[in-house]
mmCIF file as gemmi writes it, N, C-alpha and C atoms, coordinates in Angstrom:
data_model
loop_
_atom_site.group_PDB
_atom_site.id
_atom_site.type_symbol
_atom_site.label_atom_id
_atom_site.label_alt_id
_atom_site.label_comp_id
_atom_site.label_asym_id
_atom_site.label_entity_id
_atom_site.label_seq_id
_atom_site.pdbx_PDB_ins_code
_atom_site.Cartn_x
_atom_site.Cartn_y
_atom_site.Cartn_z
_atom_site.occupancy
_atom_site.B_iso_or_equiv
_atom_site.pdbx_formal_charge
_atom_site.auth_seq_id
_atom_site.auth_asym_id
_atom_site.pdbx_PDB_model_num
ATOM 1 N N . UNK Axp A 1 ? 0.842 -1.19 0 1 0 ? 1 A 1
ATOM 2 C CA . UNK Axp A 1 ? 0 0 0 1 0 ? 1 A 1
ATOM 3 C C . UNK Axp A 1 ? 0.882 1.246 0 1 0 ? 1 A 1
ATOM 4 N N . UNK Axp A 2 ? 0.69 2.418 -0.68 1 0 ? 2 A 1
ATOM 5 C CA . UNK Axp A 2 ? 1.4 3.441 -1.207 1 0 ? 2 A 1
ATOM 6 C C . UNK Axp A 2 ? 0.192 4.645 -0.186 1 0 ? 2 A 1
ATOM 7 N N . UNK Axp A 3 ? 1.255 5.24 0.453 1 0 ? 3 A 1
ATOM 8 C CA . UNK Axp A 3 ? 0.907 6.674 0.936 1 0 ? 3 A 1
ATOM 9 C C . UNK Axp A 3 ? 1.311 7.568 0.126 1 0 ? 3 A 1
ATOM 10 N N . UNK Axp A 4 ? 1.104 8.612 -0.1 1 0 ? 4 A 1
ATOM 11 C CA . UNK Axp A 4 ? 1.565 9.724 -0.679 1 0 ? 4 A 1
ATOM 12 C C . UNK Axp A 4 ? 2.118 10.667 0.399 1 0 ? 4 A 1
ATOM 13 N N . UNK Axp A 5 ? 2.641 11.545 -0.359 1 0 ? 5 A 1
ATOM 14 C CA . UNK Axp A 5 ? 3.128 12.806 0.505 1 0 ? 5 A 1
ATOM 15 C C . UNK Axp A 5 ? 2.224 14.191 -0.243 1 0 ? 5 A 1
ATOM 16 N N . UNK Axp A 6 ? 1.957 14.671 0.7 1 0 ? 6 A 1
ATOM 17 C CA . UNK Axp A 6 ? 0.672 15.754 -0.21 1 0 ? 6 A 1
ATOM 18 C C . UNK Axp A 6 ? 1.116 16.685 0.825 1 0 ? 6 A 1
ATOM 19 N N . UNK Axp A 7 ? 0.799 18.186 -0.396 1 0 ? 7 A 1
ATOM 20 C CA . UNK Axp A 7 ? 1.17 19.128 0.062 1 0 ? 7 A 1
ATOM 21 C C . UNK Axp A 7 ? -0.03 20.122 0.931 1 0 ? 7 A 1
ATOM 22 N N . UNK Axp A 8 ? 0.31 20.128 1.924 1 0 ? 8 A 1
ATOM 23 C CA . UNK Axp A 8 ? -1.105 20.715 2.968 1 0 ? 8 A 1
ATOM 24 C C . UNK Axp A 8 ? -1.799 21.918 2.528 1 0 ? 8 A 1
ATOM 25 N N . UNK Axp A 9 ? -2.819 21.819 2.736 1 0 ? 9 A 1
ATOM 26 C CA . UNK Axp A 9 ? -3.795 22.878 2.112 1 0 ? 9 A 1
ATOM 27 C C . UNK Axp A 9 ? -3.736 24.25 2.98 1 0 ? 9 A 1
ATOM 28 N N . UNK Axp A 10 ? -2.837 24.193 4.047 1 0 ? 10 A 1
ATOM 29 C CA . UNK Axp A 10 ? -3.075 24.886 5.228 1 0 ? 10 A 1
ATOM 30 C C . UNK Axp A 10 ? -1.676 25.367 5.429 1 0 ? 10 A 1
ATOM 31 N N . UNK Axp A 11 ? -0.175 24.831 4.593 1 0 ? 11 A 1
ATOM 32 C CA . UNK Axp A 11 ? 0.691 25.537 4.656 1 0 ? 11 A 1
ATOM 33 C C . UNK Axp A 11 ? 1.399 26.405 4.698 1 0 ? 11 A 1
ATOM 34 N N . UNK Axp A 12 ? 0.816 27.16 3.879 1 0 ? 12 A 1
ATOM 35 C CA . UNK Axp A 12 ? 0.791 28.458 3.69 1 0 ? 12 A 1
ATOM 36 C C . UNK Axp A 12 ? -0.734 29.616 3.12 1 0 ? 12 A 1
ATOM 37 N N . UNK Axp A 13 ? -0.326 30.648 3.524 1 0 ? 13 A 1
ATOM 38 C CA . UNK Axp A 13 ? -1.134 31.527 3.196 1 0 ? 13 A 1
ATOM 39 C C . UNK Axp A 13 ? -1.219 32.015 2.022 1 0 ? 13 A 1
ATOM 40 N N . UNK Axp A 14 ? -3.024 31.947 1.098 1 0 ? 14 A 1
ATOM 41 C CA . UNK Axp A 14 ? -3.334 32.503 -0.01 1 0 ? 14 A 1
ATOM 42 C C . UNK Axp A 14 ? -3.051 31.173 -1.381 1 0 ? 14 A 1
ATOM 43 N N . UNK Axp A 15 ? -3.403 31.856 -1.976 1 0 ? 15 A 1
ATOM 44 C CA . UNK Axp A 15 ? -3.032 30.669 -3.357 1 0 ? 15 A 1
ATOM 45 C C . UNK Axp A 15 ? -1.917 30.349 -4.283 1 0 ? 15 A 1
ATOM 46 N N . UNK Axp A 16 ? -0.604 31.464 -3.639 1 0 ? 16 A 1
ATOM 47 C CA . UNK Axp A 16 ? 0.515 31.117 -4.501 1 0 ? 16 A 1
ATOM 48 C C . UNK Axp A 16 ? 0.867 29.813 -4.837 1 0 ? 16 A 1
ATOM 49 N N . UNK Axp A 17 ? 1.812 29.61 -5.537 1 0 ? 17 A 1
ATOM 50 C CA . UNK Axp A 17 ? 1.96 28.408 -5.941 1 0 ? 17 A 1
ATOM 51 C C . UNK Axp A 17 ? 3.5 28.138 -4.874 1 0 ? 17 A 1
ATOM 52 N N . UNK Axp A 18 ? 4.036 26.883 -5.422 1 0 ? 18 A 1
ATOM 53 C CA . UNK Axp A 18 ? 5.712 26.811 -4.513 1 0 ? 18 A 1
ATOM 54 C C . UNK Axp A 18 ? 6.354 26.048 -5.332 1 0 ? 18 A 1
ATOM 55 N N . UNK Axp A 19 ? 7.366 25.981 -5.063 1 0 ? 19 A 1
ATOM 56 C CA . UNK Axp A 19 ? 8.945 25.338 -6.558 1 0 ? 19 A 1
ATOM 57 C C . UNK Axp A 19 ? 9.377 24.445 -5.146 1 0 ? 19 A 1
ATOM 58 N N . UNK Axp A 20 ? 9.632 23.247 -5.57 1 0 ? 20 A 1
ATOM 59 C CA . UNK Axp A 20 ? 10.343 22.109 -4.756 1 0 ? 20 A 1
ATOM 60 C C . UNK Axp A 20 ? 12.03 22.603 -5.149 1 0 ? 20 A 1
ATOM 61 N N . UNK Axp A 21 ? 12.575 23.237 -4.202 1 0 ? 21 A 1
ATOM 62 C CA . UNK Axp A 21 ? 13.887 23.462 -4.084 1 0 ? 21 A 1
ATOM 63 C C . UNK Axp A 21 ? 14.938 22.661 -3.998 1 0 ? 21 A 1
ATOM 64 N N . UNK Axp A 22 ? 14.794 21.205 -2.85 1 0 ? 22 A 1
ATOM 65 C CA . UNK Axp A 22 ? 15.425 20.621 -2.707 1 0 ? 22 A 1
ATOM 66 C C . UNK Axp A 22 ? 15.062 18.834 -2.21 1 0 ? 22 A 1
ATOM 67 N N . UNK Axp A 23 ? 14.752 18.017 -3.16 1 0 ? 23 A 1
ATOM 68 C CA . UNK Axp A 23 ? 14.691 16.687 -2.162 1 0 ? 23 A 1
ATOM 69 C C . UNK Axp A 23 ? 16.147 16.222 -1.281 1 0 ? 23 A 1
ATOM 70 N N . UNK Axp A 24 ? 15.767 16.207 -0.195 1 0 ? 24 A 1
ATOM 71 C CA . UNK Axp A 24 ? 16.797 15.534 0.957 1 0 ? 24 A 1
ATOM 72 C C . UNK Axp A 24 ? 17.057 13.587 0.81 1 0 ? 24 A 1
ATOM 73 N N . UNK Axp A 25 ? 15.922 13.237 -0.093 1 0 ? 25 A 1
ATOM 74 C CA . UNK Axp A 25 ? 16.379 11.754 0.448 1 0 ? 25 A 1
ATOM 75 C C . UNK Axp A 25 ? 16.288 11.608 -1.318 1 0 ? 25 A 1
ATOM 76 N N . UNK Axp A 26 ? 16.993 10.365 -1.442 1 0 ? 26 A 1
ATOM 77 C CA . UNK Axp A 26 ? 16.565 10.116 -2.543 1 0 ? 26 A 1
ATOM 78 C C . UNK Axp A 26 ? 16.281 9.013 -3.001 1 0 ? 26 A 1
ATOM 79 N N . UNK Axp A 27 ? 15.017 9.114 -4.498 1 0 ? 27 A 1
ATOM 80 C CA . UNK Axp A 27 ? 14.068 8.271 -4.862 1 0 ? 27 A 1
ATOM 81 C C . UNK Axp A 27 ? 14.522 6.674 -4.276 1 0 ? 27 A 1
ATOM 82 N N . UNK Axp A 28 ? 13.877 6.181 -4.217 1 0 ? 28 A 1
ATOM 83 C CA . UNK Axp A 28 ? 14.255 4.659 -3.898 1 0 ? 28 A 1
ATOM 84 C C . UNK Axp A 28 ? 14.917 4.391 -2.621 1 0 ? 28 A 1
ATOM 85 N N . UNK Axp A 29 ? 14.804 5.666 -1.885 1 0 ? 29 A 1
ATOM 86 C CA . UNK Axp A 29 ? 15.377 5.389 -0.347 1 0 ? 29 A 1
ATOM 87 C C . UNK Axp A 29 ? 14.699 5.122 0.717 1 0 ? 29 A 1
ATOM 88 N N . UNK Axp A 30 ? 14.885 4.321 1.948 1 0 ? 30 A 1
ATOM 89 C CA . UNK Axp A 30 ? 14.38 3.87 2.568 1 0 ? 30 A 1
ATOM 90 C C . UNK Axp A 30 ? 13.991 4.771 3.367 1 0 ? 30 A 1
ATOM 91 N N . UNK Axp A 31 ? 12.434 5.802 3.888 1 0 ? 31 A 1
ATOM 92 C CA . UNK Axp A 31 ? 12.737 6.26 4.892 1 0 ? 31 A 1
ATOM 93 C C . UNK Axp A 31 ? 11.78 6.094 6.467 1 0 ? 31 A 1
ATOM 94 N N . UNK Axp A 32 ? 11.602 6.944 7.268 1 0 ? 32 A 1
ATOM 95 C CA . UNK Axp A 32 ? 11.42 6.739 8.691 1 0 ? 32 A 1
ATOM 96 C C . UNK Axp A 32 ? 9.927 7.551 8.049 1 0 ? 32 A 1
ATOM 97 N N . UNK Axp A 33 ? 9.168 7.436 9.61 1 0 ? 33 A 1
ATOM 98 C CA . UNK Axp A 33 ? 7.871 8.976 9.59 1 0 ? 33 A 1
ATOM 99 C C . UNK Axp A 33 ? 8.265 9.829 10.05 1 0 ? 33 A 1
ATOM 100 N N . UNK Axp A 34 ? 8.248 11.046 9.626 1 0 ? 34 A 1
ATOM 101 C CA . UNK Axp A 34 ? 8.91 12.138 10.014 1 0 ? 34 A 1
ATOM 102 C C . UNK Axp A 34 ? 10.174 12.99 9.617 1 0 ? 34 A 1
ATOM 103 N N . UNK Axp A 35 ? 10.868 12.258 9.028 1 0 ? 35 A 1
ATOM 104 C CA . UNK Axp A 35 ? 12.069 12.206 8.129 1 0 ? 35 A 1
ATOM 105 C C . UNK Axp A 35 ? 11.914 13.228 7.296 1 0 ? 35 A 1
ATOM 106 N N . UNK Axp A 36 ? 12.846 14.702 7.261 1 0 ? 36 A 1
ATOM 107 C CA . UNK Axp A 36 ? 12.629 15.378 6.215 1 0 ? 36 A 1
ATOM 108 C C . UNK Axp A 36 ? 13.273 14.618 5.055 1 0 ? 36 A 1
ATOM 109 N N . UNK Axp A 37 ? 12.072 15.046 3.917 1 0 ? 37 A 1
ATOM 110 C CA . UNK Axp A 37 ? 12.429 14.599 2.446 1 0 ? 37 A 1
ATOM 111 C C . UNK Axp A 37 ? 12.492 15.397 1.59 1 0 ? 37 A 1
ATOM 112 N N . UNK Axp A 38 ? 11.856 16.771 1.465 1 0 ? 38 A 1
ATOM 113 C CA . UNK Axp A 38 ? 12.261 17.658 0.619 1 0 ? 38 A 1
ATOM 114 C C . UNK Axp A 38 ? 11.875 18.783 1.317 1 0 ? 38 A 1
ATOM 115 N N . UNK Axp A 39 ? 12.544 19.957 0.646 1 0 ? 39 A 1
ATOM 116 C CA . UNK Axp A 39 ? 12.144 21.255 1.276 1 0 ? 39 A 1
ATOM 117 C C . UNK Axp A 39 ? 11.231 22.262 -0.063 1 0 ? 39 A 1
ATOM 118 N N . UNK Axp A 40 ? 10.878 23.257 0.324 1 0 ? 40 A 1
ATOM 119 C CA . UNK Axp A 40 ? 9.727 23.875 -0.552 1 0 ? 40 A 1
ATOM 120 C C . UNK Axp A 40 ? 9.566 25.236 -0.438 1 0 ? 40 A 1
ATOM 121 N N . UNK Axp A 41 ? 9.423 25.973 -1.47 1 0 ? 41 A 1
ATOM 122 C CA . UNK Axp A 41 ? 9.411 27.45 -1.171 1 0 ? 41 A 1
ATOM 123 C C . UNK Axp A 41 ? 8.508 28.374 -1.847 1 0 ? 41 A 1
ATOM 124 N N . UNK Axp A 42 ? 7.762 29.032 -0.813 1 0 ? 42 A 1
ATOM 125 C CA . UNK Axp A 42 ? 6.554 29.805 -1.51 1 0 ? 42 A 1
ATOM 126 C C . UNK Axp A 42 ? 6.313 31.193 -1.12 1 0 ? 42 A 1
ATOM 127 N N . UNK Axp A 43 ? 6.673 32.178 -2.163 1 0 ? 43 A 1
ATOM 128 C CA . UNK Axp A 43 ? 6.734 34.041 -1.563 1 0 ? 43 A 1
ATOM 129 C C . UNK Axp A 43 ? 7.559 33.85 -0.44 1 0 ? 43 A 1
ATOM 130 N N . UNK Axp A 44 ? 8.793 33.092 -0.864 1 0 ? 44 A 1
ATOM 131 C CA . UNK Axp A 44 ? 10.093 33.553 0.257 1 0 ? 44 A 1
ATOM 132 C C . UNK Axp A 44 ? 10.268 32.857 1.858 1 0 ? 44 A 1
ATOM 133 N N . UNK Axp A 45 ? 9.116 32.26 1.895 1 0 ? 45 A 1
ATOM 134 C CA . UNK Axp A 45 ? 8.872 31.324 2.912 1 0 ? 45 A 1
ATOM 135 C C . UNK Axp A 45 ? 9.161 29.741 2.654 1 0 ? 45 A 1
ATOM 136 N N . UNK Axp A 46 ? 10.416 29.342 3.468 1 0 ? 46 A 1
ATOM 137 C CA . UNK Axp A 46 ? 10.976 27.868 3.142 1 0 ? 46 A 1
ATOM 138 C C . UNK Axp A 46 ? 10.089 26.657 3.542 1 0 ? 46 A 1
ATOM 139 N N . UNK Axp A 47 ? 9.262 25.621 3.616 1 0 ? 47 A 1
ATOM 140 C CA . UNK Axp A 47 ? 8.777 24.666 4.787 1 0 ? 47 A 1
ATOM 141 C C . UNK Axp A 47 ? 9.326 23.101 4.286 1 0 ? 47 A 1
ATOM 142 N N . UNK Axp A 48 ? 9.709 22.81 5.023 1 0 ? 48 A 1
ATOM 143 C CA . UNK Axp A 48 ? 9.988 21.155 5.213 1 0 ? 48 A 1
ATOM 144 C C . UNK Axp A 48 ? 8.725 20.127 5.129 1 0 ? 48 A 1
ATOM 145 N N . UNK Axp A 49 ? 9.017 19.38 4.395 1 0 ? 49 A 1
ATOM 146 C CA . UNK Axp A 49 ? 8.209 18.229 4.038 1 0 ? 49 A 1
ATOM 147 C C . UNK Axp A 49 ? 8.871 16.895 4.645 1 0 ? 49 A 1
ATOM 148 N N . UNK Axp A 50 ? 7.936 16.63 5.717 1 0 ? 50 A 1
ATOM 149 C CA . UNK Axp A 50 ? 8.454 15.023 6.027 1 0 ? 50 A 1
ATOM 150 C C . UNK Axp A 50 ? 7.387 13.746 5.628 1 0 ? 50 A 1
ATOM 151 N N . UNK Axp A 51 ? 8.076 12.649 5.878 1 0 ? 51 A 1
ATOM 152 C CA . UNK Axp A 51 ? 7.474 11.539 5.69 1 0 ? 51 A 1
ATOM 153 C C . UNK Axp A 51 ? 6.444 11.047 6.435 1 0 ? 51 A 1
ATOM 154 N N . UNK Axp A 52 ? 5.021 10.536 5.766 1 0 ? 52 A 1
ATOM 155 C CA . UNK Axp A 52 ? 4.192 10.497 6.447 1 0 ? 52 A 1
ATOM 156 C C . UNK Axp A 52 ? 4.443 9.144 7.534 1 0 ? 52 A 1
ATOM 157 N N . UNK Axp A 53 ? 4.919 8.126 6.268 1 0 ? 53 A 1
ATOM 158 C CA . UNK Axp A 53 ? 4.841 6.985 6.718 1 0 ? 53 A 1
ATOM 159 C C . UNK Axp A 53 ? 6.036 5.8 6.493 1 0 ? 53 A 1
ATOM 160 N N . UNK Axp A 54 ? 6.139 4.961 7.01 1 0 ? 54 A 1
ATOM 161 C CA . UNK Axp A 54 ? 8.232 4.39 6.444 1 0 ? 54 A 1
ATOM 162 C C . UNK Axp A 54 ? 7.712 3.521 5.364 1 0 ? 54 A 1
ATOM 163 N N . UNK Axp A 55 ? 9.006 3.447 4.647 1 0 ? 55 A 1
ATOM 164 C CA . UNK Axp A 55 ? 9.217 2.967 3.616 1 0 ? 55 A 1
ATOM 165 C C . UNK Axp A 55 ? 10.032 3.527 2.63 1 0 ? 55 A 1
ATOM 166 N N . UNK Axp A 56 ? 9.754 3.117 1.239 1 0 ? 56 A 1
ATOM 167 C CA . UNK Axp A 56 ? 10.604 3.12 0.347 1 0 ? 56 A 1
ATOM 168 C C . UNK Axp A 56 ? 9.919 4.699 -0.97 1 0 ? 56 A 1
ATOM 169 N N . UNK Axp A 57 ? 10.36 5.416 -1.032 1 0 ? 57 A 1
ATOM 170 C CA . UNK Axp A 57 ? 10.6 6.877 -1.388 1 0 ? 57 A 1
ATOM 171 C C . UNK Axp A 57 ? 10.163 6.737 -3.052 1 0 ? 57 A 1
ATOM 172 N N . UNK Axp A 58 ? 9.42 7.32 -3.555 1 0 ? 58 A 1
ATOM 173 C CA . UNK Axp A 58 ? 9.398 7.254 -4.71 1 0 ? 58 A 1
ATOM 174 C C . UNK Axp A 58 ? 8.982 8.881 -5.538 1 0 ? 58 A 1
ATOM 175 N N . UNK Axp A 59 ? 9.742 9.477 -5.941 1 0 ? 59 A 1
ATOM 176 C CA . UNK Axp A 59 ? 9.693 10.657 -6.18 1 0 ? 59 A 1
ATOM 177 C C . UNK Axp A 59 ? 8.908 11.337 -7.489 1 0 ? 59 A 1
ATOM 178 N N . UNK Axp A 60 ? 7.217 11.869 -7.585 1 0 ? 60 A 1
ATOM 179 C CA . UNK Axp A 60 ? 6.905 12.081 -8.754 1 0 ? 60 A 1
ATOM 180 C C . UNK Axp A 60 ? 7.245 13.08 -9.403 1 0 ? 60 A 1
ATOM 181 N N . UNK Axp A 61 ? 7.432 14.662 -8.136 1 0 ? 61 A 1
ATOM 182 C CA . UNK Axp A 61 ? 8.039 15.736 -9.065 1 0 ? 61 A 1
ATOM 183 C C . UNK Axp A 61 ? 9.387 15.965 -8.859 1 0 ? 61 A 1
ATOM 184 N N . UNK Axp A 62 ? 9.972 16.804 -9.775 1 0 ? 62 A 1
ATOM 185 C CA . UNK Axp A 62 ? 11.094 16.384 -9.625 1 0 ? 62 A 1
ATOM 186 C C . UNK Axp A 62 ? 11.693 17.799 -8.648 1 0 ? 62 A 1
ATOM 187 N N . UNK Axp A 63 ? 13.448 17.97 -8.262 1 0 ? 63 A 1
ATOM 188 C CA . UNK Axp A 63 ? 13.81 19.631 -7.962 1 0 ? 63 A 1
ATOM 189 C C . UNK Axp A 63 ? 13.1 20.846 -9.125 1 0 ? 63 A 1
ATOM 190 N N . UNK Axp A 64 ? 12.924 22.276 -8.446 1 0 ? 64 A 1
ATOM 191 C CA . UNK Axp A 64 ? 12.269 23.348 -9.441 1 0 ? 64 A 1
ATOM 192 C C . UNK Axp A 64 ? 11.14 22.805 -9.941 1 0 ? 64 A 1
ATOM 193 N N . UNK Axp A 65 ? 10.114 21.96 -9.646 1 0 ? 65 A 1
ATOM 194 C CA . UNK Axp A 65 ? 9.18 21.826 -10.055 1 0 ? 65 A 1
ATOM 195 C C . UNK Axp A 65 ? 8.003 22.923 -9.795 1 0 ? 65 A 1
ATOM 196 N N . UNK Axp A 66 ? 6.94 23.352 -10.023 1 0 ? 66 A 1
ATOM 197 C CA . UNK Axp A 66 ? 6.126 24.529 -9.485 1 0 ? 66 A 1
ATOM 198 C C . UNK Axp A 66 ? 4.89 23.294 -9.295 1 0 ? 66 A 1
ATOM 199 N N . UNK Axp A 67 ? 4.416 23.544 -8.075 1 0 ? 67 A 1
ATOM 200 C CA . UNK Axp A 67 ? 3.147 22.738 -7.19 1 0 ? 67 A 1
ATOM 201 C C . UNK Axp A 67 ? 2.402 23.587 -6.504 1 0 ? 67 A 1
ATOM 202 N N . UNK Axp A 68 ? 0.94 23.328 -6.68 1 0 ? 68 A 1
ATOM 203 C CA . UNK Axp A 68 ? 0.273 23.932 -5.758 1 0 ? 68 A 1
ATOM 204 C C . UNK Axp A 68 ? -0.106 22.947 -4.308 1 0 ? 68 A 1
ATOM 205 N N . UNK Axp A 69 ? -1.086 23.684 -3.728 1 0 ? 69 A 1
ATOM 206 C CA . UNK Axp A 69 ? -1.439 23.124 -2.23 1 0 ? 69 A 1
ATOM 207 C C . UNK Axp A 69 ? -2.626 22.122 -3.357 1 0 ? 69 A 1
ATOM 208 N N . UNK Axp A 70 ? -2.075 20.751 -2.467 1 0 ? 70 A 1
ATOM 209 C CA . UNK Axp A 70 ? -2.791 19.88 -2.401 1 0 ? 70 A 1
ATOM 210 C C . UNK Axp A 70 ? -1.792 18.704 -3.784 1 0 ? 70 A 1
ATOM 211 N N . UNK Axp A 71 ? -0.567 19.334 -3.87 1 0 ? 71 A 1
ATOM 212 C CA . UNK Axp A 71 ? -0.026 18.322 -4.68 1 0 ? 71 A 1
ATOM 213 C C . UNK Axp A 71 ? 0.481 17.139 -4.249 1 0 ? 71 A 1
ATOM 214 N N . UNK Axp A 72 ? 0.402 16.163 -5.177 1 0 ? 72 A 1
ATOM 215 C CA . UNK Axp A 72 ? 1.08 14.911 -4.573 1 0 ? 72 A 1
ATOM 216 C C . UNK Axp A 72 ? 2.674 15.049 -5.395 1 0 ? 72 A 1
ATOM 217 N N . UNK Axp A 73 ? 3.962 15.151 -4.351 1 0 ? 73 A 1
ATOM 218 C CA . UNK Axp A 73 ? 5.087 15.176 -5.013 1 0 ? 73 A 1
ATOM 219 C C . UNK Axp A 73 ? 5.237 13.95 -5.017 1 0 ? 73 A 1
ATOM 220 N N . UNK Axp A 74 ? 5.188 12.72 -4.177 1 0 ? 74 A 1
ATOM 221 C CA . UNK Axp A 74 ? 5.684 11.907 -3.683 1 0 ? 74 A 1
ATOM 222 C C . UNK Axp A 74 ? 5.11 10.523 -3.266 1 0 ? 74 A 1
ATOM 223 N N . UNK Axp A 75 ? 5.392 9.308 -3.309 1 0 ? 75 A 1
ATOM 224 C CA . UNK Axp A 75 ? 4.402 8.689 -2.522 1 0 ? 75 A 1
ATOM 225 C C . UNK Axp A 75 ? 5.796 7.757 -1.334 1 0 ? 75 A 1
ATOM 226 N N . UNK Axp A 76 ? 5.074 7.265 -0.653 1 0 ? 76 A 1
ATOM 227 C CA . UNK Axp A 76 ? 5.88 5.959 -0.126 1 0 ? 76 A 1
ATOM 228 C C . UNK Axp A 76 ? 5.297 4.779 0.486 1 0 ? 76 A 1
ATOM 229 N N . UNK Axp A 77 ? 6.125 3.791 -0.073 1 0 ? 77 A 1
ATOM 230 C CA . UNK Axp A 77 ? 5.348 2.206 -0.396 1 0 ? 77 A 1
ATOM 231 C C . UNK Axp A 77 ? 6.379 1.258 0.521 1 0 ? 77 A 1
């Protein structure tokens, strides 16, 4: 069973969009819950994305991607 990683609707304020700056783990890596996995940036404001749930990392968008709230970058299986 595959969780995703989704981007909270509640992260930030208003409807800008955000560019995935940096994944920390990478695709096919094993990780923990809680585990930062990528970081994210929207009107100058950085936020960390961790893992919902353990397992194995599978990455759909890639670095510099542009996402809104409610995207799925990520899942883990």
């Amino acid at each position: 069973m595959s969780t995703p990683i989704v981007i909270a609707d509640d992260l930030w304020d208003g409807d800008a969009e955000a560019v995935i700056t940096a994944w920390l783990v990478s695709d096919g890596a094993e990780v923990a819950p809680g585990d930062l996995v990528a970081e994210i940036m929207s009107e100058k404001a950085q936020f960390e994305i961790e893992a919902p749930v353990a397992g194995v990392l599978k990455i759909l968008a890639g670095e510099d991607a542009v996402i809104g709230k409610g995207a799925t970058i990520g899942v883990v299986a």
